[in-house]
C-alpha positions in Angstrom: -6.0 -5.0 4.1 -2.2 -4.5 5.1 -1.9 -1.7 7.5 1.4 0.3 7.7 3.1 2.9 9.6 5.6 4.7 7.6 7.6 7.0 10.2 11.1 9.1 10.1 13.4 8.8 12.9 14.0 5.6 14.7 12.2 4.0 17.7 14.4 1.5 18.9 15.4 1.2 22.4 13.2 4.5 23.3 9.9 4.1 25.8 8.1 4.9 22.8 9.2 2.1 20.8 8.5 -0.6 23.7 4.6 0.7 23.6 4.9 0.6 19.5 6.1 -2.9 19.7 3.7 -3.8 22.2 0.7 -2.0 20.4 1.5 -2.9 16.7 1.8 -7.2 18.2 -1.7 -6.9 19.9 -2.9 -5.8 16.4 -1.3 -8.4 14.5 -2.7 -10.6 16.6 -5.9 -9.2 16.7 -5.9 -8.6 12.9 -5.2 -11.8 11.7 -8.8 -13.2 11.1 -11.1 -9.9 10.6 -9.1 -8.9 7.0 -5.7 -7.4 8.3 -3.6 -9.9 7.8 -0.6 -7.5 8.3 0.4 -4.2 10.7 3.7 -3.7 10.2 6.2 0.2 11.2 8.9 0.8 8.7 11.1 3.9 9.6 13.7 6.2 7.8 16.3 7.8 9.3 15.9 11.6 9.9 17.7 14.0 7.6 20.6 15.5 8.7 20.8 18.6 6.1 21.0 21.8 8.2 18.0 23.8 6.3 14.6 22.7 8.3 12.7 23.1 4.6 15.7 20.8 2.9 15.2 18.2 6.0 11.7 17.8 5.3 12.0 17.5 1.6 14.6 14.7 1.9 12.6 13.2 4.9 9.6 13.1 2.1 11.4 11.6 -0.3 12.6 8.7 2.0 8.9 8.2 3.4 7.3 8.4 0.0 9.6 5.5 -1.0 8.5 3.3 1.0 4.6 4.0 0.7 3.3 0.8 -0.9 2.1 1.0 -4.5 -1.2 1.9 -4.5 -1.9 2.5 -1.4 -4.7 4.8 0.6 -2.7 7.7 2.5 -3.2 8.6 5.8 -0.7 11.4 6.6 -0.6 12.2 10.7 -0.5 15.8 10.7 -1.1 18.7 13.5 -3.3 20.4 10.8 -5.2 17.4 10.0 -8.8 16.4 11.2 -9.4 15.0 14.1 -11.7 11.3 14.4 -13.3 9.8 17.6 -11.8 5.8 18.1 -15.3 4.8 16.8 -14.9 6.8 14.0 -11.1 5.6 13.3 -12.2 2.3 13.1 -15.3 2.8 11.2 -12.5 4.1 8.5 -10.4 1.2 8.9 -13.7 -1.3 7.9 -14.9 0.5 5.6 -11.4 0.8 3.7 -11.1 -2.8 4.4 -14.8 -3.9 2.7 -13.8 -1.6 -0.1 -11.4 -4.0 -0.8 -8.5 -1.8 -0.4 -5.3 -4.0 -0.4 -2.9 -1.2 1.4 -3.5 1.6 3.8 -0.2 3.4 5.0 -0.3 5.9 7.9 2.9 8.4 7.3 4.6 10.3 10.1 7.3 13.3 9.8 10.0 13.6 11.7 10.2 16.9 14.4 10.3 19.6 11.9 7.0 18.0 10.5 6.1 16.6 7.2 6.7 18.3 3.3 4.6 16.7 0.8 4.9 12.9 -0.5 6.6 13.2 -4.1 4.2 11.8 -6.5 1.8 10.8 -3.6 -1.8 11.8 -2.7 -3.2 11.2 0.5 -6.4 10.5 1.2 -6.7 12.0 4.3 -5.3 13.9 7.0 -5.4 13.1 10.4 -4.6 15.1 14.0 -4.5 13.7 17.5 -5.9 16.9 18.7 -4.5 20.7 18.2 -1.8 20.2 20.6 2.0 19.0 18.6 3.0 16.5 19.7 6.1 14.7 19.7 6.7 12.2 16.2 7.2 9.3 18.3 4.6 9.8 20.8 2.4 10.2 17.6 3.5 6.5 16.6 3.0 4.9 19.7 -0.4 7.0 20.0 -1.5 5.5 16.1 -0.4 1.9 17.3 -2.5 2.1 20.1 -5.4 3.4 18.1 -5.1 0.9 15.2 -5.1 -1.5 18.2 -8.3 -0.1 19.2 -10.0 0.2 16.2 -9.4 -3.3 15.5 -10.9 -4.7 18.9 -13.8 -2.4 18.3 -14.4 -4.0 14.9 -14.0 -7.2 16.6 -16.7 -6.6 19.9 -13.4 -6.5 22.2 -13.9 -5.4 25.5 -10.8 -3.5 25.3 -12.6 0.1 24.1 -15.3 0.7 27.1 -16.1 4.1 25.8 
């Protein structure tokens, strides 16, 4: 099963980015021979229309378009349900045995995230009630995919 982060706003040369990069190689790597044979973060650039509701609707549109056909959606959202890293990963097998070819996580930029034209998600997920920044929230998912995949795998890595 691919994985893939669909994010607005741009990570590169930003703290957050460095730990996305690092996070999101360690999965690939990790991935490889349990049935991910892909984690990849594609990003669109953050609206620039001065209405907040008109910023998320063109942020949607761009994020939408680059969902993969077909695929399970995972939307990262402060009103979403939370998941222990057992139970993150648990999802991630199970998807995978289902034989589900794509799953995309989608993150909004910092007014948050409208709805996916002509997408439905499958779930909705929360780091906790706090909000928290959208590219802390990338580099958090990267590490979590990270860890879901060495738990799937025995890896020491997740000594909880």
């Amino acid at each position: 099963m691919r994985l893939t982060v669909v994010a607005a706003g741009h990570a590169r040369g930003t703290a957050e980015g460095t730990l996305v990069d690092d996070f999101i190689h360690r999965a690939v790597q990790m991935g490889r021979n349990m049935g991910f044979p892909s984690v990849a973060v594609e990003e669109v650039a953050i609206s620039k229309a001065r209405d907040v509701k008109t910023r998320m609707n063109d942020e949607a549109e761009k994020l939408a378009a680059r969902v993969p056909p077909g695929a399970h959606i995972v939307l990262l959202d402060a009103k979403g349900k939370g998941m222990t890293s057992e139970d993150f990963a648990e999802m991630l097998g199970a998807l995978r045995d289902a034989g589900t070819k794509d799953l995309c996580f989608v993150i909004g930029g910092p007014d948050g995230l409208a709805s996916l034209p002509g997408k439905r998600p499958g779930r909705s997920l929360a780091f906790g009630p706090q909000t928290w920044p959208h590219l802390m929230v990338r580099a958090m998912l990267a590490e979590q995919i990270y860890r879901a995949l060495t738990i799937l795998a025995g890896h020491p890595y997740h000594r909880a």
